[in-house]
N, C-alpha and C positions, 0 to 999 in steps of 0.2 A: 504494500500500500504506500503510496507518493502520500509524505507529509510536510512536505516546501520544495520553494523551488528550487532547491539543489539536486533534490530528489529526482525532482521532473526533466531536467538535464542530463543527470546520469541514466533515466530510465527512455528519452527523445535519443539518447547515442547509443544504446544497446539496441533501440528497434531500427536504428538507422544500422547497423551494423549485422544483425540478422535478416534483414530487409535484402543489403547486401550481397549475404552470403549465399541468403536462396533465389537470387537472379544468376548467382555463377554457379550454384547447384543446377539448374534451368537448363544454363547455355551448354554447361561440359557432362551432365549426366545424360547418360540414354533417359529414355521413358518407363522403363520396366526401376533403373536404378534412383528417379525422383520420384515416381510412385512409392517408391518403399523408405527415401531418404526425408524426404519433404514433409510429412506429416505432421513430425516432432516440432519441426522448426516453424510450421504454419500457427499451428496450437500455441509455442511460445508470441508469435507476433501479436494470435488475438490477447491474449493473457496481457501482453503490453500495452496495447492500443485499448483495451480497456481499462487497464488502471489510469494512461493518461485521460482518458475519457473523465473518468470517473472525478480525477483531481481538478483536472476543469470545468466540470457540474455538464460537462454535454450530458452524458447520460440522464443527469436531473430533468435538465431544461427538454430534451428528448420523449419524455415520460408526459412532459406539458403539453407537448405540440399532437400527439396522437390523440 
């Protein structure tokens, strides 16, 4: 969980960096080897992209607009 924004820094450079790695997972793995590589790494981005969500109330304000 992001509790300042130092947090939110270190946690925008890790999805920037896994973001990253599974575009050059993409470009240099077969299809049979991101199918089975890719998962992990997918799962970690949502897990990030929603805590930053979370830290900057989208997900609140998200909850308002439906």
């Amino acid at each position: 969980m992001i509790a300042n924004h130092k947090q939110l820094e270190v946690t925008q450079e890790q999805l920037r960096r896994l973001e990253l790695a599974l575009a050059e997972l993409r470009s240099s793995a077969s299809e049979t080897e991101f199918r089975s590589q890719a998962p992990p790494v997918i799962e970690h981005i949502h897990r990030l992209r929603n805590e930053i969500d979370t830290y900057l109330g989208i997900s609140e304000m998200e909850s308002l607009l439906i």
